[in-house]
LUMDREN-900817 format. One record per residue: x, y, z of N, C-alpha, C in turn; residue number from 0; residue in one letter. Coordinates in nm, 2 decimals, decimal comma. Each point is the difference from the previous one (the first is absolute). Example, Ala and Ser with C-alpha at 12.3 -4.5 7.8 and 13.67 -1.06 7.14 Angstrom:
<node <1,32; -0,57; 0,78>; <-0,09; 0,12; 0,00>; <0,09; 0,12; 0,00>; 0; 'a'> <node <-0,04; 0,11; -0,07>; <0,09; 0,11; 0,00>; <-0,08; 0,11; 0,08>; 1; 's'> 
! end
This chain:
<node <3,79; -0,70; 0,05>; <0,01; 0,08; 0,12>; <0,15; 0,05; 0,01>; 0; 'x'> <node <0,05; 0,12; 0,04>; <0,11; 0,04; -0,01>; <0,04; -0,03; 0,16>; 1; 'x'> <node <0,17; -0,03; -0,03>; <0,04; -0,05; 0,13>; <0,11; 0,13; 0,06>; 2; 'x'> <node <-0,01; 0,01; 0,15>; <0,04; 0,10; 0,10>; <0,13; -0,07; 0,06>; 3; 'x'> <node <0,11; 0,09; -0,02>; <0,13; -0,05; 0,05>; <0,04; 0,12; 0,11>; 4; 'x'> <node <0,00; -0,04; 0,16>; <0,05; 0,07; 0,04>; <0,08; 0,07; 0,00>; 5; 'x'> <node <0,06; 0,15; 0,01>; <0,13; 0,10; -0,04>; <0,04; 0,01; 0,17>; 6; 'x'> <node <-0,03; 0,09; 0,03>; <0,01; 0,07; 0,17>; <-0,08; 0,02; 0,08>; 7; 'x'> <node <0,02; 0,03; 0,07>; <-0,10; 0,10; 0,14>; <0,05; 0,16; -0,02>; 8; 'x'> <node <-0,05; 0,11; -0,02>; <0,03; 0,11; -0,02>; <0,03; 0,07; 0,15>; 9; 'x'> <node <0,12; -0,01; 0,02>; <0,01; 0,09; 0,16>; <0,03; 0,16; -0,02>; 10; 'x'> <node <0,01; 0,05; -0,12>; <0,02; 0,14; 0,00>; <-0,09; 0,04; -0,14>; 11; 'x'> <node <-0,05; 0,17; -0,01>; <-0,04; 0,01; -0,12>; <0,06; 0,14; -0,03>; 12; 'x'> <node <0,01; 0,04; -0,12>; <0,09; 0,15; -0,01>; <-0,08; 0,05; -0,15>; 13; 'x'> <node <-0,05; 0,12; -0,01>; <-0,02; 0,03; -0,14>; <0,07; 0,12; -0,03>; 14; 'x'> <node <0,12; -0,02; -0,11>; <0,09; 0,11; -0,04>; <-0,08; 0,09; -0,08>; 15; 'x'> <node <0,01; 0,15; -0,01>; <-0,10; 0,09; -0,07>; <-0,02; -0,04; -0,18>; 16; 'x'> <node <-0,15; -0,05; -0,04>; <0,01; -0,01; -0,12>; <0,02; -0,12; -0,02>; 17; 'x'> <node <0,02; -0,12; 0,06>; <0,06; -0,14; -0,04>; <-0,07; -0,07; 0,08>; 18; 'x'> <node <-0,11; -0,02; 0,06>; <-0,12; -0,10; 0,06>; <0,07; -0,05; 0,10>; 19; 'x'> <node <-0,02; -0,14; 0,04>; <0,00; -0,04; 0,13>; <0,18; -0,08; -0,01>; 20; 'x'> <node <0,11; 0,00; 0,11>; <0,10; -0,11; -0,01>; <-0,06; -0,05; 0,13>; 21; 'x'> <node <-0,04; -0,17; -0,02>; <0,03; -0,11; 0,09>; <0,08; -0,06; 0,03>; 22; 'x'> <node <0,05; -0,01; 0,15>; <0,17; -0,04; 0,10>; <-0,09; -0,13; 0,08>; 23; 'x'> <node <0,06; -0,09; -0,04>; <0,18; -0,03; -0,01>; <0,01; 0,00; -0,14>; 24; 'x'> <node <-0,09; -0,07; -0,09>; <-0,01; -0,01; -0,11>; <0,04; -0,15; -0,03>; 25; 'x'> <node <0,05; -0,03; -0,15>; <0,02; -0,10; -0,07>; <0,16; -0,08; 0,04>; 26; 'x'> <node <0,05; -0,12; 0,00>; <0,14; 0,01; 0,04>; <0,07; -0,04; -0,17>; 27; 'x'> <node <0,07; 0,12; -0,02>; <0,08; 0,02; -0,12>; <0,05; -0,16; -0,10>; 28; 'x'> <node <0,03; -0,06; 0,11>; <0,13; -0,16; -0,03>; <-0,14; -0,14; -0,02>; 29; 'x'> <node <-0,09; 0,04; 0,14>; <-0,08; -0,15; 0,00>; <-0,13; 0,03; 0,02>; 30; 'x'> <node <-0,11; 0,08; -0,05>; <-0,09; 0,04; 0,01>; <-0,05; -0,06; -0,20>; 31; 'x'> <node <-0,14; 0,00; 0,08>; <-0,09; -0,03; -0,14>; <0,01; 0,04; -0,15>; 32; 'x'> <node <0,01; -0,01; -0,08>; <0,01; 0,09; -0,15>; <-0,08; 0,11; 0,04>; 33; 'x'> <node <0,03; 0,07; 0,09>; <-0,14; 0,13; -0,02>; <0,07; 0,13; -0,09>; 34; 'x'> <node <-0,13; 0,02; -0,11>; <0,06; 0,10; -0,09>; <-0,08; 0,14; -0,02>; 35; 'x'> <node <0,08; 0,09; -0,06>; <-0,12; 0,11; -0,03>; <-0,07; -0,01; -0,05>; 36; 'x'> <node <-0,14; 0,04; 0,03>; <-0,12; -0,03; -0,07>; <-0,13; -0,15; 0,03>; 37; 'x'> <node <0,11; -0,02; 0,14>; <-0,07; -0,11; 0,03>; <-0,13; 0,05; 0,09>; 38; 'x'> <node <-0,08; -0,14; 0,05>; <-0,13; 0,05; 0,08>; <0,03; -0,04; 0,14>; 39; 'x'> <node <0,01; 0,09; 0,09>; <-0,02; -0,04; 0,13>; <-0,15; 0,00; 0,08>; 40; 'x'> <node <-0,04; -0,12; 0,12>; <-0,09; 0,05; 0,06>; <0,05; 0,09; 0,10>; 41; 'x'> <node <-0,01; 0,04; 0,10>; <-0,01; 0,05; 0,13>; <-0,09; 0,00; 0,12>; 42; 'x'> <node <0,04; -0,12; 0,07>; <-0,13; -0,05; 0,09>; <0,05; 0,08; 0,15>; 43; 'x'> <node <-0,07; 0,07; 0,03>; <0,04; 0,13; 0,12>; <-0,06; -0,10; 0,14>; 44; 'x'> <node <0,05; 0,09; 0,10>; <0,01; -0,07; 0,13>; <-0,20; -0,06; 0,02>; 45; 'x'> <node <-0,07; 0,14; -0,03>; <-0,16; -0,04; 0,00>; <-0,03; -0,06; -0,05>; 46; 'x'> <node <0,01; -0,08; -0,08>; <-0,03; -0,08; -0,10>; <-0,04; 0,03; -0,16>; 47; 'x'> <node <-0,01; 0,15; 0,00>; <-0,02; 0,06; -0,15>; <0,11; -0,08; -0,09>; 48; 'x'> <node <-0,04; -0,01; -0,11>; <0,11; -0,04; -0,10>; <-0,01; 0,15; -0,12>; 49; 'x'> <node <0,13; 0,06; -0,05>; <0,04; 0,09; -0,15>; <0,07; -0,08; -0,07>; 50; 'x'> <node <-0,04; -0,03; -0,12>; <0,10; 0,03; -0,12>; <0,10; 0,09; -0,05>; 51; 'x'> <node <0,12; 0,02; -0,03>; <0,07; 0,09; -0,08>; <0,11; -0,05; -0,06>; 52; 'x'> <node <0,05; 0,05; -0,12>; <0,12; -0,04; -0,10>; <0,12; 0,05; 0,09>; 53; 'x'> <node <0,09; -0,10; -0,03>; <0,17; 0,08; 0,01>; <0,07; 0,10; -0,10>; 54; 'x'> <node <0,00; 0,14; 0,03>; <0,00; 0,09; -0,05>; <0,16; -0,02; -0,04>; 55; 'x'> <node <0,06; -0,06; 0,13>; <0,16; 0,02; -0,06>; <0,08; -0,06; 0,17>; 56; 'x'> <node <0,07; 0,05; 0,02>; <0,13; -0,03; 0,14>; <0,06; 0,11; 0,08>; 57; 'x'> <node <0,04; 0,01; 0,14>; <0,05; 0,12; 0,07>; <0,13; -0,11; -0,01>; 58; 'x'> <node <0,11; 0,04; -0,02>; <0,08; -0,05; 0,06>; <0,12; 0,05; 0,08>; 59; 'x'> <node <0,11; 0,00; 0,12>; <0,04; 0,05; 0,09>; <0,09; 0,10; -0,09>; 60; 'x'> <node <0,07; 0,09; 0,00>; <0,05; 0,07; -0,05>; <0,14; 0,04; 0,10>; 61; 'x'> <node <0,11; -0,08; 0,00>; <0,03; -0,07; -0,09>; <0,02; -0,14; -0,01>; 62; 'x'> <node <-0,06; -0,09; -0,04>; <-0,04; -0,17; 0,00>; <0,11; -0,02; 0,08>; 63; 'x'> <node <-0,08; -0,08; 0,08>; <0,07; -0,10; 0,13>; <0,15; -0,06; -0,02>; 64; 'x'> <node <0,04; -0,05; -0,16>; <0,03; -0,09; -0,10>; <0,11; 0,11; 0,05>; 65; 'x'> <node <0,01; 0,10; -0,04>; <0,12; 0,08; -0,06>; <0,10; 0,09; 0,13>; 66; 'x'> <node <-0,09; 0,00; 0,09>; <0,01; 0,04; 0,18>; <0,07; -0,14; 0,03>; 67; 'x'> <node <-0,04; -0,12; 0,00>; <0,08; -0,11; 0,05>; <-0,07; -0,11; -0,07>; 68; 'x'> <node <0,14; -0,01; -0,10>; <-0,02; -0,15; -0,06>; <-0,02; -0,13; 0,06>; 69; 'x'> <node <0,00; 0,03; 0,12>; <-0,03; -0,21; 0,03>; <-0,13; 0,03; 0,03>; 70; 'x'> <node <-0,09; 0,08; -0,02>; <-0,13; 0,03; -0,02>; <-0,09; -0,05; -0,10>; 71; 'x'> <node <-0,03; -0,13; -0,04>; <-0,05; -0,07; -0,13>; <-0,14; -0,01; -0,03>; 72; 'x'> <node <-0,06; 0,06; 0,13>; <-0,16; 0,01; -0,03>; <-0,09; 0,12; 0,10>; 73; 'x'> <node <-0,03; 0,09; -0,05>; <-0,09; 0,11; 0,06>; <-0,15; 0,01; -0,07>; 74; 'x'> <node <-0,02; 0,05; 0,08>; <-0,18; 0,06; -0,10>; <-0,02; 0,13; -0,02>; 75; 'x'> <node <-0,05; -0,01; -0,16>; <-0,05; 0,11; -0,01>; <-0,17; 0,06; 0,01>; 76; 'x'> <node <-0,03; 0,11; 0,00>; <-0,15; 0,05; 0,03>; <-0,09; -0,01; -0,11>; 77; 'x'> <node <-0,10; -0,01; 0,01>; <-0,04; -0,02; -0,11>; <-0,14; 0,12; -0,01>; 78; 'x'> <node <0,04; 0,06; -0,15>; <-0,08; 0,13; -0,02>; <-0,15; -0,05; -0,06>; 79; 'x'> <node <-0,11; 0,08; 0,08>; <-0,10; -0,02; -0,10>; <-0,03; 0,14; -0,05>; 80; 'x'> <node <-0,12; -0,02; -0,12>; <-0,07; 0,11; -0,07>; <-0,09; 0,08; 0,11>; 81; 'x'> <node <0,01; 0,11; -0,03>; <-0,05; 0,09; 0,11>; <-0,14; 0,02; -0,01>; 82; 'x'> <node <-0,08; 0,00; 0,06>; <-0,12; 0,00; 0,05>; <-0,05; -0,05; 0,14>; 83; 'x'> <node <0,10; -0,08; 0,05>; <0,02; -0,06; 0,13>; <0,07; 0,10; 0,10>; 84; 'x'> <node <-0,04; 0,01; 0,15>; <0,01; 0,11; 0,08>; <0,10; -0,07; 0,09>; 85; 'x'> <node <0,09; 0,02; 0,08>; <0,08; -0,06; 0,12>; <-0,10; -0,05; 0,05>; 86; 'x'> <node <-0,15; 0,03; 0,06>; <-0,08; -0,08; 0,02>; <-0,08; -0,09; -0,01>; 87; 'x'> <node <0,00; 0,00; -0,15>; <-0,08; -0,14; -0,02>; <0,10; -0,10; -0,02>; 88; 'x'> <node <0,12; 0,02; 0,08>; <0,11; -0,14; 0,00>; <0,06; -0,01; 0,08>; 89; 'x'> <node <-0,04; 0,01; 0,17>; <0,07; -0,02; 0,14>; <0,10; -0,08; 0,01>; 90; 'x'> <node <0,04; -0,01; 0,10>; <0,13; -0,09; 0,02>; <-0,11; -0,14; 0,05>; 91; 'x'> <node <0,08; -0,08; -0,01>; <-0,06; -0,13; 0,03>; <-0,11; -0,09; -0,15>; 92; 'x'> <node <0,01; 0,10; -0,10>; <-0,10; -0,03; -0,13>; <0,14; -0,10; -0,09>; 93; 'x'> <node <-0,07; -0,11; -0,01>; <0,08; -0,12; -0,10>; <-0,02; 0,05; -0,14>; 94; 'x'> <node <0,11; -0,02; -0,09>; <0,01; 0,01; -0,10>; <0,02; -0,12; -0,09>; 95; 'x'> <node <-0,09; -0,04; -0,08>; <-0,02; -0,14; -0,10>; <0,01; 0,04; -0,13>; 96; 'x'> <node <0,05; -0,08; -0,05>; <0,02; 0,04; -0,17>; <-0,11; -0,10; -0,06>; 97; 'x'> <node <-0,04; 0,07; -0,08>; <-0,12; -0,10; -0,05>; <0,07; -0,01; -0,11>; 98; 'x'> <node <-0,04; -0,14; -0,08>; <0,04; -0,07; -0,10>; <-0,08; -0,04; -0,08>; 99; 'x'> <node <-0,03; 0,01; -0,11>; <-0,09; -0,04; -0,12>; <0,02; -0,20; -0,01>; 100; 'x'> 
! end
């Protein structure tokens, strides 16, 4: 049975044209989980529906937190899925779990 590691709570959702869904807050860069591209997330939404989707890739702040102010040692980045997912089927308040083989 594969095991679910909590990531976040998604309080924002944004889809850039052509590039599927980014999930905010996202991952935290320094002390967050090994989560990598190509990994499996669930997504269990406020109603109780659960989606599956891969991590396509990362939004990250432009220009990193890191480089704006160095005593800054840990931020999050967003995490992109594959597009077929609508702003809608991933409200605010929907948990994000990384499933694990």
């Amino acid at each position: 049975m594969a095991k679910a590691t909590y990531l976040f709570t998604v309080s924002e959702v944004f889809a850039p044209k052509n590039h599927g869904l980014v999930l905010m807050p996202g991952v935290s860069v320094h002390h967050g989980p090994g989560v990598r591209v190509g990994d499996t997330i669930e997504l269990r939404r406020p109603d109780g529906q659960t989606l599956t989707s891969v991590i396509k890739g990362y939004e990250q702040p432009s220009p990193p937190p890191i480089l704006v102010n160095p005593s800054i040692t840990d931020y999050s980045v967003g995490i992109m899925l594959h597009a077929g997912l609508t702003e809608n089927d991933v409200p605010a308040g929907t948990e994000v779990w990384l499933i694990e083989a």
